[in-house]
N, C-alpha and C positions, 0 to 999 in steps of 0.2 A: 299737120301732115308731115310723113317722114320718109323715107327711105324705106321700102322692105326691105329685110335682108334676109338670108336663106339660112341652111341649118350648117354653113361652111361660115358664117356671119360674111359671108359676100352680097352687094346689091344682088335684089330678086331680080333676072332679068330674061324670067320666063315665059316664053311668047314673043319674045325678041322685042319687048317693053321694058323700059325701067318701073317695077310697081312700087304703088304707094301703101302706107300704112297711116288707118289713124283710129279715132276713139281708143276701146280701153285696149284692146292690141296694143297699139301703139305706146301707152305707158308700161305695158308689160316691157315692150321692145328696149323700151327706154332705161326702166328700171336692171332689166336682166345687161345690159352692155354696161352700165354703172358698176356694176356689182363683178363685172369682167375684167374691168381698169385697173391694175398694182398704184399703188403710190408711188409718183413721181415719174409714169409710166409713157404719160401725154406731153409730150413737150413742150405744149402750147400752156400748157398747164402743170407746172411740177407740183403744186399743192393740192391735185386732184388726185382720188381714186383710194381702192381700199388698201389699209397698210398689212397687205398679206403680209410681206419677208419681216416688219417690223412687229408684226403683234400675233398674225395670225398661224404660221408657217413654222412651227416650234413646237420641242420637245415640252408638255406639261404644260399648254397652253390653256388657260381659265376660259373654260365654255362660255361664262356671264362678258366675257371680252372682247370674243369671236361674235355674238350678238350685240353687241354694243357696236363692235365696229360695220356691221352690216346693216343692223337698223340707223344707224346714222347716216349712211348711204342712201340706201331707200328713201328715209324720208324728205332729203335732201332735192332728190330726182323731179324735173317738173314735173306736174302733174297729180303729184301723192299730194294727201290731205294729213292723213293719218294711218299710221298700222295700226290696223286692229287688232291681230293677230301675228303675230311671230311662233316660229320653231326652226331647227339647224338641226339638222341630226348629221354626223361625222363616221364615216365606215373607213374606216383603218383598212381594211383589205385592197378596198378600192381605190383609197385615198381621195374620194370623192366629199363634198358637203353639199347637202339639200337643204336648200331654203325652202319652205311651205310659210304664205302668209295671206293673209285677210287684208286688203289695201284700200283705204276710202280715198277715189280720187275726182277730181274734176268731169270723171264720164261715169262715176258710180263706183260701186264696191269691187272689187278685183280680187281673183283667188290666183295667186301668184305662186309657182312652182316652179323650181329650177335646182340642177343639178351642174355644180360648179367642179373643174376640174383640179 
């Protein structure tokens, strides 16, 4: 069980409750804040998180890298068993990346979408 958190990533605390989250929500939850962390970003943890500025954040960056470093993450996250499925699609206008992926985890299979800023 975990922490909800809202779409500001602040505690849920709607109903003037702190709520909870768990099952596969919850590894979503889990997985999507993993995939939010920079490298060296947590100070509890300088070895954690994904190396946007060092790999990902670059002019003529190799898509098979920006995947590598993301499915490394994920599967890393409690909870994941295995990706079954991965995709990244990258929109230069937006400057946004969407992950889409298939996750087998400890509460079952997971269809995992997110849109990274």
């Amino acid at each position: 069980m975990n922490i909800l958190l809202d779409d500001d990533n602040e505690w849920d605390v709607s109903g003037g409750d702190l709520n909870l989250i768990e099952g596969p929500d919850e590894i979503s939850q889990i997985v999507t804040q993993r995939l939010k962390v920079f490298f060296g970003e947590w100070f509890l943890d300088t070895g954690r998180g994904v190396r946007y500025f060092e790999d990902i954040l670059k002019k003529r960056v190799n898509g098979q890298k920006i995947d590598a470093e993301l499915i490394n993450e994920m599967s890393i996250a409690p909870g994941v068993i295995n990706i079954k499925e991965f995709n990244s699609t990258f929109d230069s206008a937006s400057r946004t990346l969407s992950v889409d992926a298939r996750l087998d985890t400890i509460e079952g299979e997971i269809n995992f979408n997110e849109v990274l800023p």
